[in-house]
ROMAR-379179 format. One line per field, with one value per residue (C-alpha): x, y, z; residue in one letter. Coordinates in nm, 2 decimals. Example, Ala and Ser with C-alpha at 12.3 -4.5 7.8 and 13.67 -1.06 7.14 Angstrom:
BEGIN
px = c(1.23:1.37);
py = c(-0.45:-0.11);
pz = c(0.78:0.71);
type = c(A:S);
This chain:
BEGIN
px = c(-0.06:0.13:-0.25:-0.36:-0.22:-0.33:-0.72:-0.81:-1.20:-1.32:-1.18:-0.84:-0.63:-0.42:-0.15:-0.09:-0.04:0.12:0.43:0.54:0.25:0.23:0.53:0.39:0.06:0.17:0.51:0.52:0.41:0.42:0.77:0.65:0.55:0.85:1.09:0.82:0.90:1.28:1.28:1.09:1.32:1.67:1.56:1.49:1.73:2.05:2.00:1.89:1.60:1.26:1.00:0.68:0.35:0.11:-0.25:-0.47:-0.80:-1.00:-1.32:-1.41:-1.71:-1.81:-2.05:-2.38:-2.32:-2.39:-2.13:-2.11:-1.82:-1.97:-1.95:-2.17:-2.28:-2.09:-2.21:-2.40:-2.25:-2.33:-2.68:-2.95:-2.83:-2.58:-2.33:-2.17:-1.84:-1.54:-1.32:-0.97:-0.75:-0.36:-0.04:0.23:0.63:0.71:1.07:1.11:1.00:0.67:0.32:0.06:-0.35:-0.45:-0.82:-1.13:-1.46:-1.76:-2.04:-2.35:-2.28:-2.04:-2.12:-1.85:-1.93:-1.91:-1.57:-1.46:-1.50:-1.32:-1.03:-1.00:-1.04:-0.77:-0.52:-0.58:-0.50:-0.14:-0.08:-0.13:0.13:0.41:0.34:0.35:0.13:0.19:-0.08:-0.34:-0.45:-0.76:-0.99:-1.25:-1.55:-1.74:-1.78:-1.36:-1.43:-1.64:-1.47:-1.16:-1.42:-1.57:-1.21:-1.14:-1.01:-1.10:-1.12:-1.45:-1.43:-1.56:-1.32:-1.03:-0.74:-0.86:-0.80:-0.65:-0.52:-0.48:-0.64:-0.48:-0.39:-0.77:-0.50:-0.18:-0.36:0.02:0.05:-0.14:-0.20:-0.15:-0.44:-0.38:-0.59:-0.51:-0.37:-0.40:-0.79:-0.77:-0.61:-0.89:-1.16:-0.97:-0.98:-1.34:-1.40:-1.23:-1.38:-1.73:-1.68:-1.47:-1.27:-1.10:-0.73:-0.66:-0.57:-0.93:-0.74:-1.02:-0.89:-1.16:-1.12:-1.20:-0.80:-0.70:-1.02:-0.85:-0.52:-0.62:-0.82:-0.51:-0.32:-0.60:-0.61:-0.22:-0.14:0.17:0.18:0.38:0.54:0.23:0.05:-0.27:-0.56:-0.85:-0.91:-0.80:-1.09:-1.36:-1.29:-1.60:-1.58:-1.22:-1.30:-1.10:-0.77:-0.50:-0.29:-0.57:-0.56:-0.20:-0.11:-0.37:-0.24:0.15:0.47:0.42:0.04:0.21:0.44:0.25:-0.06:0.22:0.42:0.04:-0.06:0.23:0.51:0.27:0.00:-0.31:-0.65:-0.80:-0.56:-0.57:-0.64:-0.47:-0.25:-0.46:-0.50:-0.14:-0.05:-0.32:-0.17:0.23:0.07:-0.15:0.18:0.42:0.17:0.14:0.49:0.58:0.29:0.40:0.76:0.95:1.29:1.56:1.78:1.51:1.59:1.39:1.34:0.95:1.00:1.28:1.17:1.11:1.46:1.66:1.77:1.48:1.27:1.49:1.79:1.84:1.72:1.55:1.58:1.25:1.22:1.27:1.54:1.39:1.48:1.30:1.25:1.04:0.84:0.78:0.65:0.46:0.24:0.25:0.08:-0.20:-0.24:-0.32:-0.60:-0.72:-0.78:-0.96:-1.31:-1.60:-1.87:-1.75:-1.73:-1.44:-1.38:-1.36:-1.70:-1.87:-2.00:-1.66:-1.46:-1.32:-1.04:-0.95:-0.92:-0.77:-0.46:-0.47:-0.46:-0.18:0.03:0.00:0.05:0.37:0.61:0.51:0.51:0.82:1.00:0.84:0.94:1.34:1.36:1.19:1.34:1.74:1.68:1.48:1.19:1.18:0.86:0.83:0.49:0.33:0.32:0.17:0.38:0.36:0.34:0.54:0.67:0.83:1.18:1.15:0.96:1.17:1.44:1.13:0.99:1.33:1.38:1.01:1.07:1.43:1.52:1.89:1.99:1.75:1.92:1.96:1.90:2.14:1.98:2.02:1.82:1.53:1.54:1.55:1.30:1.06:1.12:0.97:0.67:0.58:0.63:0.44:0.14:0.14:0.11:-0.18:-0.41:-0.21:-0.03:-0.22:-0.23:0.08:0.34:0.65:0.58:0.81:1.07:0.84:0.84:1.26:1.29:1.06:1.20:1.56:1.44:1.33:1.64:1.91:2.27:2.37:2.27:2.54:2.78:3.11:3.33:3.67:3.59:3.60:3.93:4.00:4.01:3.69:3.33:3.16:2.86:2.60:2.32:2.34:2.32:2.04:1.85:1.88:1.71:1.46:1.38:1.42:1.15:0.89:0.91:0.80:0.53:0.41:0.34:0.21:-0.03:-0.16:-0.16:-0.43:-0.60:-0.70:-0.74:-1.07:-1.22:-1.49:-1.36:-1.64:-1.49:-1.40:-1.75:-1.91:-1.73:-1.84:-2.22:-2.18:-2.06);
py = c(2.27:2.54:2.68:2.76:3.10:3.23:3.28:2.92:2.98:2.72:2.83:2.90:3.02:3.31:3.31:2.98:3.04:3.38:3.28:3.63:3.76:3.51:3.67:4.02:4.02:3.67:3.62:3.47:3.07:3.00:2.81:2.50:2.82:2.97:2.64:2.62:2.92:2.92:2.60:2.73:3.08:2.89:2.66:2.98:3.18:2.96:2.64:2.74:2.46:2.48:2.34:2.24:2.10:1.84:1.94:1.65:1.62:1.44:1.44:1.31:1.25:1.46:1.45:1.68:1.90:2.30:2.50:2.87:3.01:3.35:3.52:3.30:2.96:2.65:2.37:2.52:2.51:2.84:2.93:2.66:2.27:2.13:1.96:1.59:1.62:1.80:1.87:1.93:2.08:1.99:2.11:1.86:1.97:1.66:1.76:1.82:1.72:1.93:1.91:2.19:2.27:2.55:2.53:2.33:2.28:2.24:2.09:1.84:1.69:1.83:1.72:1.78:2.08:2.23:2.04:2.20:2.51:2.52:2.32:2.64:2.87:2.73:2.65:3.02:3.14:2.95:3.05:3.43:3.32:3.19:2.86:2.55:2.32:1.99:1.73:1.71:1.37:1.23:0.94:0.68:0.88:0.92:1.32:1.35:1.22:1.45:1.69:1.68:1.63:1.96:2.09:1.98:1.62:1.32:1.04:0.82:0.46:0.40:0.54:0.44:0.47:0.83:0.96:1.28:1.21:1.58:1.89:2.27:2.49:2.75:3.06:2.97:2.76:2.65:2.42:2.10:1.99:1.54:1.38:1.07:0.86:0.77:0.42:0.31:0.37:0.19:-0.13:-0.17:-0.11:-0.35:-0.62:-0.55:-0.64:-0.96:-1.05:-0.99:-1.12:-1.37:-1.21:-1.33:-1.21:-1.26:-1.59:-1.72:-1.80:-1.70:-1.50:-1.57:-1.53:-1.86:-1.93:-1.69:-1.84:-2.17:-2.03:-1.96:-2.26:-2.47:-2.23:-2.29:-2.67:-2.75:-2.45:-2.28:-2.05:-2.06:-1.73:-1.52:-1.25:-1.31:-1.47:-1.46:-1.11:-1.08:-1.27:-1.20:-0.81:-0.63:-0.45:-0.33:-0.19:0.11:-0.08:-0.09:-0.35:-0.62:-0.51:-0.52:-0.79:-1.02:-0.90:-0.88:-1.13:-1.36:-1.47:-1.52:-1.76:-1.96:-2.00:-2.10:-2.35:-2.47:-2.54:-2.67:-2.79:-2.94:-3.01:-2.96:-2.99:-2.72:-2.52:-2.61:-2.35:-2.05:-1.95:-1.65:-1.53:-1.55:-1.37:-1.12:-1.03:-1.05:-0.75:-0.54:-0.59:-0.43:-0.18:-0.05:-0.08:0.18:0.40:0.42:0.41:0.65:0.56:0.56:0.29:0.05:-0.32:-0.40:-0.23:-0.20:0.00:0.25:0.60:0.71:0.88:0.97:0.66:0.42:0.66:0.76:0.46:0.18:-0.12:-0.23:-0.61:-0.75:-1.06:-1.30:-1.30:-1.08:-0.73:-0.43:-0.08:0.06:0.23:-0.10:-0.22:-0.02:-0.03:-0.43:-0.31:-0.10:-0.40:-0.64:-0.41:-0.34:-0.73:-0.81:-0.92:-0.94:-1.14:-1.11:-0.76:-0.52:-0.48:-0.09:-0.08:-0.23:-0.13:-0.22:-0.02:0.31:0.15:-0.07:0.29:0.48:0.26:0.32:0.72:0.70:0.45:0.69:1.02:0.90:0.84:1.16:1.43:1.23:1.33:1.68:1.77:1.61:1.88:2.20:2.14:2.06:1.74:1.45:1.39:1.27:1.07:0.85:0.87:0.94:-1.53:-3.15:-2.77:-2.85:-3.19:-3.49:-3.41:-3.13:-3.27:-3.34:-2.97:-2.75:-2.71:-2.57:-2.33:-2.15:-2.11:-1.98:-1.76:-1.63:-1.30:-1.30:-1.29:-1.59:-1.78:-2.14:-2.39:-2.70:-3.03:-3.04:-2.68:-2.84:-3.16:-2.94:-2.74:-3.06:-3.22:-2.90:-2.83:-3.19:-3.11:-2.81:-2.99:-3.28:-2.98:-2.75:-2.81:-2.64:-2.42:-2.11:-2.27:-2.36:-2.16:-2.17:-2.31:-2.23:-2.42:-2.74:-2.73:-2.69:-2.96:-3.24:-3.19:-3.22:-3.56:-3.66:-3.53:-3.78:-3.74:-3.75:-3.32:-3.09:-3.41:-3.36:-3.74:-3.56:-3.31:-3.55:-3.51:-3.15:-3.00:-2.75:-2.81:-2.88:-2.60:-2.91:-2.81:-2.46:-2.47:-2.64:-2.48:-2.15:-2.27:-2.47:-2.08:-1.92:-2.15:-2.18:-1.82:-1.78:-2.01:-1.94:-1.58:-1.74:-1.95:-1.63:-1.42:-1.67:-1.72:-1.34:-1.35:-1.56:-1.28:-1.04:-0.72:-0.46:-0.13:0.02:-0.02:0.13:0.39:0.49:0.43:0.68:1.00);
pz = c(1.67:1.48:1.27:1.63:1.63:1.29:1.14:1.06:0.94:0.63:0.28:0.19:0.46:0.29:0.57:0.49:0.09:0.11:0.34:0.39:0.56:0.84:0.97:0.95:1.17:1.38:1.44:1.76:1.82:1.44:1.41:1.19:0.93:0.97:0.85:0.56:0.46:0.51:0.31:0.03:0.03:0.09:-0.21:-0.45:-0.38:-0.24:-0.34:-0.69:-0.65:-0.75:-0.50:-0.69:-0.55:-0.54:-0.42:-0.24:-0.19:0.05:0.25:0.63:0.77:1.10:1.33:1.30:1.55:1.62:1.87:1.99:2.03:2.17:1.85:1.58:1.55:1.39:1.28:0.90:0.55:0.55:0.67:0.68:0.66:0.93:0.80:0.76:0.59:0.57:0.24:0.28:0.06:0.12:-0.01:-0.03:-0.16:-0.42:-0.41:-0.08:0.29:0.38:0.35:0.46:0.47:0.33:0.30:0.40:0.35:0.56:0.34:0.36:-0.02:-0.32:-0.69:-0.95:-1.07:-0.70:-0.64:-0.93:-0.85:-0.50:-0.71:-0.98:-0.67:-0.47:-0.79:-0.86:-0.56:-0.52:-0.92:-0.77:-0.49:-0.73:-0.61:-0.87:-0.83:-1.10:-1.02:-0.78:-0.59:-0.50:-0.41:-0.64:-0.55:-0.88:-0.77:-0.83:-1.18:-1.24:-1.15:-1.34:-1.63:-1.56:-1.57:-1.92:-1.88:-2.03:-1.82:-2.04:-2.00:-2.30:-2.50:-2.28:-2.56:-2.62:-2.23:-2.17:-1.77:-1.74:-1.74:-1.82:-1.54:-1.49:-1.45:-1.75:-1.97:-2.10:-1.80:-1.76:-1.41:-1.36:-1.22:-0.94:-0.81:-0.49:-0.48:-0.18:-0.23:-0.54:-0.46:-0.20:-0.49:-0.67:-0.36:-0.29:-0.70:-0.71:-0.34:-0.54:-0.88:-1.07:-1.31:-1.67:-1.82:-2.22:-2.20:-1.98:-1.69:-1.41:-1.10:-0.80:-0.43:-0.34:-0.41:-0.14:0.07:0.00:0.10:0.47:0.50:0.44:0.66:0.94:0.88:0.85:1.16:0.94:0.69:0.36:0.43:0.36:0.57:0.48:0.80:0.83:0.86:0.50:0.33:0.64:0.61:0.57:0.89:0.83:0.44:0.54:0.63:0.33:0.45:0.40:0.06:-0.06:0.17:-0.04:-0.40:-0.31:-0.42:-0.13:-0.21:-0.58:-0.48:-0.25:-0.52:-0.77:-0.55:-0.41:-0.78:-0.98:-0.69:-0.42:-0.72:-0.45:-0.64:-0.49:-0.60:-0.98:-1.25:-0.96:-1.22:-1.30:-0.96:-0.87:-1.19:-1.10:-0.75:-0.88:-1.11:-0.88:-0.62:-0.93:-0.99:-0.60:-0.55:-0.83:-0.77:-0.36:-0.46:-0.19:-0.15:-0.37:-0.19:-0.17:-0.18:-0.50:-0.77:-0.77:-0.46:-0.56:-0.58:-1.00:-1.11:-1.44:-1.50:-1.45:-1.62:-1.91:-1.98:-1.69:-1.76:-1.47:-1.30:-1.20:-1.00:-1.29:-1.53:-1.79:-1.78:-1.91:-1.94:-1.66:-1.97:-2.15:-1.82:-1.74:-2.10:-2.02:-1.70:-1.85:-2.15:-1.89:-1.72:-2.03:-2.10:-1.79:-1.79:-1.54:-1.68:-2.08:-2.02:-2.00:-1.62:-1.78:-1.87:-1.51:-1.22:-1.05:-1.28:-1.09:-0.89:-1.28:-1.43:-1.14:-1.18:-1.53:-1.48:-1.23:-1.48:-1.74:-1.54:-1.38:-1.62:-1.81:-1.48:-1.36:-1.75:-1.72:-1.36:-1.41:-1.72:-1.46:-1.10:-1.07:-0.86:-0.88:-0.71:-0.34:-0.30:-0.62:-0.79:-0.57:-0.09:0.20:0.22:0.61:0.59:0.54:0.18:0.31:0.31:-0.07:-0.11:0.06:-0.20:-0.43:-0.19:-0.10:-0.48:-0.53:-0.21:-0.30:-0.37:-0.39:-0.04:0.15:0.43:0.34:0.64:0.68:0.71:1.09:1.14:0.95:1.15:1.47:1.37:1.27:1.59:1.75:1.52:1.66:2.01:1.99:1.82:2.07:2.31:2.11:2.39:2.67:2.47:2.67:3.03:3.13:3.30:3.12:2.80:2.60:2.86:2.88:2.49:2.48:2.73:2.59:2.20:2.34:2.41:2.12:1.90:1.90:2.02:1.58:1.56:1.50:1.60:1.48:1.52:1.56:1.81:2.09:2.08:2.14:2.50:2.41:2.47:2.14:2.23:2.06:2.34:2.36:1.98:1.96:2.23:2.06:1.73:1.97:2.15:1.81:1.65:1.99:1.97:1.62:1.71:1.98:1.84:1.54:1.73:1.98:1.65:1.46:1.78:1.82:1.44:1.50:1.67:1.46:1.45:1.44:1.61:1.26:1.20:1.43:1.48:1.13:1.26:1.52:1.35);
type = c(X:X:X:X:X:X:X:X:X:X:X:X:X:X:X:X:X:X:X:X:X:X:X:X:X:X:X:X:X:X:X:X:X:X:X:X:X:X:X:X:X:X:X:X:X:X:X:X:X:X:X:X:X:X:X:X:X:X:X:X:X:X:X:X:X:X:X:X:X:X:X:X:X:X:X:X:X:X:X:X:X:X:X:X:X:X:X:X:X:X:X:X:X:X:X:X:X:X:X:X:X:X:X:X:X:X:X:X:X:X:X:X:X:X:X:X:X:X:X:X:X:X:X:X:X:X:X:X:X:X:X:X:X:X:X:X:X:X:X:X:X:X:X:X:X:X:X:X:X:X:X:X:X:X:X:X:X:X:X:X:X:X:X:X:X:X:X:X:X:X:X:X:X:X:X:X:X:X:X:X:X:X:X:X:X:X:X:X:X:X:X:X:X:X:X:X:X:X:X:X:X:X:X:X:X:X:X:X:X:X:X:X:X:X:X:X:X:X:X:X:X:X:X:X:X:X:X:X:X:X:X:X:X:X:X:X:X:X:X:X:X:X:X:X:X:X:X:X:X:X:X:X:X:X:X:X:X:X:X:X:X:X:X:X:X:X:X:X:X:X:X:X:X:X:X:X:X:X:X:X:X:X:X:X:X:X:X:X:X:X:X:X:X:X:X:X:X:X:X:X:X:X:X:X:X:X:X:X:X:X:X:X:X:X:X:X:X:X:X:X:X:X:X:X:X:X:X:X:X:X:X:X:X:X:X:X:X:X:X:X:X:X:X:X:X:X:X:X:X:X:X:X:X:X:X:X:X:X:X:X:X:X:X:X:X:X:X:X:X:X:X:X:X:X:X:X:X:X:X:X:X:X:X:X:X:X:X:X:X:X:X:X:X:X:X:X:X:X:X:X:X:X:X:X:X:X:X:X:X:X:X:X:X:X:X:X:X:X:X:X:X:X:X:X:X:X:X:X:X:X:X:X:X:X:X:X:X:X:X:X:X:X:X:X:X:X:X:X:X:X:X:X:X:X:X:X:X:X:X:X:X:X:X:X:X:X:X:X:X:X:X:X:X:X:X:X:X:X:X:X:X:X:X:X:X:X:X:X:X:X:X:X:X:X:X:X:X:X:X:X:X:X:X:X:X:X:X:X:X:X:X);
């Protein structure tokens, strides 16, 4: 609660842009200000490091509602209408570790022209402040677009080849300010279109829903999934729009691989002609990867925060065997939007079309601010730019699966683990109907699949004859509580996944 302390009325709050005069008239109670500042100074002047700036947008719907605070009423825009949302204005270091408000809005509706003109007055104001401020952020609402468009970018679907993703600085008209469209709002817009509308890539494969639909069905029917996140909540989830992890958990690698092993290993007709839709969620996974890349270390490449040299001259391992250029990539990226078709019409030119051309903007934006800001500031950037399979052929299958699901470093099961491990998916189906009223399950399930495994598990003929005790039935008991456990979670997991969830909306129906 560091703002309490210091005059936090709507618009831009100048103590929190000018840094040096927060310490003047408050210097008690503001620490969080203080480190800012520190940071900022220690990185001029010691550190020789230029800090430069993002600026993110956003709006939140509040309740009507009119206060007194013994002085004047709140609860207007300004005189007249209450209002019903709030704009807020945030300031977030991309090279180093801070983010801070400085300004908001209270305001019934804002077109783009209006949004455009708090953007100029706030860039202004931090351009007066030596602050630098390189892109700004923001979500799909059709008002953003305009914005920018006011400000002298060029953002036309129609002429899609011709876009300027950019617009120059109101103040220095020598420095262009990066647009981004916020992507986790976009893969949700993306989700909601494929959800709606069966889609076509450039070589007619169809991407349509009722693959993932088919997914959980099979999941349902067969009690297991083939290493994928996605329930029910994922294709049911009008109530929970809001929530991103429906979205990229639906178009990520593991959906990928279970549509492709689904279609061409296990050879399921319901799941012929998925091709498409798998290819469509390995791309849109790529896509959000790089665009919410944050750390440099990461374990795959997709994920590892934009530097020098996966910008400029590494080559770059994907999860095939192709390598390329994170560049070249990242053109193949845009080419494929480009191609798609709702209805033998550019997915650019529908109704459905923002979150299709959001992605497009931020794939073009990030390569060339990531080039521009390794040439101004002496380190790279922090944050980067901002998947029967259950059945009976499993035996014969399995080899497939770990191949489709390995990444380098998957643990490979001996033949005994998987017969363990069978023996107890039967025990625990023989048992589905008391699998929540019994006491102890997860002993009576260990007990009666000891049972049923025979005395040839883990059995080693020569050990007999040493002094030590062989540790066969601990062994096994620990896979047999490893597995129960998995399952058992699994099973009260899908079991709560049945139920509607409606909280999300209606807390949006009570504002």
């Amino acid at each position: 609660m560091w703002m309490q302390n210091i005059d936090s009325s709507s618009g831009i709050s100048k103590q929190a842009v000018m840094f040096e005069s927060v310490f003047d008239s408050h210097s008690w109670g503001l620490t969080t200000l203080k480190i800012i500042f520190n940071v900022v100074q220690n990185a001029r002047g010691k550190e020789n490091k230029k800090i430069v700036f993002n600026l993110t947008l956003d709006e939140m719907s509040i309740r009507k509602r009119i206060d007194w605070d013994g002085q004047k009423s709140h609860g207007f825009i300004d005189i007249g209408t209450r209002f019903t949302l709030l704009v807020l204005v945030f300031l977030v270091a991309i090279n180093d570790k801070f983010k801070l408000p400085i300004a908001y809005y209270f305001t019934d509706q804002l077109n783009g022209h209006e949004k455009a003109k708090l953007l100029k007055t706030a860039l202004c104001a931090l351009y007066e402040n030596n602050i630098d401020v390189v892109s700004i952020t923001f979500d799909g609402a059709a008002s953003n677009i305009s914005m920018c468009q006011e400000l002298g970018a060029h953002l036309k679907s129609t002429d899609i080849e011709n876009n300027v993703p950019y617009f120059d600085h109101p103040t220095n008209e020598c420095k262009r300010i990066r647009i981004f469209c916020d992507a986790c709002h976009m893969i949700k817009l993306v989700r909601n279109t494929i959800a709606t509308y069966d889609l076509t890539d450039n070589d007619d494969r169809t991407i349509s829903w009722k693959y993932v639909k088919q997914l959980v069905f099979l999941q349902n029917e067969e009690k297991l999934h083939p290493a994928v996140k996605v329930s029910n909540r994922h294709i049911y989830f009008k109530n929970e729009k809001m929530k991103v992890s429906l979205a990229e958990q639906v178009l990520s690698m593991s959906v990928y691989d279970a549509l492709q092993f689904l279609e061409h290993d296990l050879k399921f007709p319901q799941f012929v002609g998925a091709e498409g839709t798998a290819i469509f969620c390995k791309i849109f996974n790529f896509i959000f990867d790089l665009l919410n890349s944050k750390n440099l270390y990461a374990k795959t490449e997709m994920k590892k925060a934009i530097s020098r040299d996966n910008v400029t001259a590494k080559i770059v391992k994907a999860c095939t065997d192709n390598l390329f250029i994170l560049k070249d990539k990242i053109n193949e990226f845009i080419s494929y939007i480009k191609s798609l078709k709702m209805q033998n019409t550019s997915v650019l030119q529908s109704k459905r079309k923002i979150g299709f051309i959001g992605f497009i903007i931020d794939l073009q934006n990030i390569i060339a601010l990531a080039e521009e800001l390794f040439n101004k500031i002496s380190q790279a950037p922090k944050n980067g730019g901002r998947s029967d399979t259950f059945g009976t052929d499993l035996v014969y299958r399995t080899d497939k699966l770990l191949q489709q699901k390995n990444r380098g470093s998957l643990c490979q099961p001996s033949h005994n683990v998987i017969v363990v491990c069978k023996t107890a998916e039967k025990t625990l189906r023989s048992n589905q109907h008391i699998l929540f009223k019994t006491k102890n399950i997860l002993h009576v399930l260990i007990r009666q699949s000891e049972r049923l495994l025979s005395n040839t598990i883990f059995h080693t003929d020569n050990h007999i004859f040493r002094q030590e005790f062989d540790h066969q039935s601990q062994l096994i008991r620990l896979i047999l509580k490893t597995f129960f456990n998995v399952r058992l979670k699994h099973e009260t997991t899908t079991y709560i996944n049945w139920t509607p969830r409606v909280r999300m909306r209606n807390n949006r129906l009570t504002l």
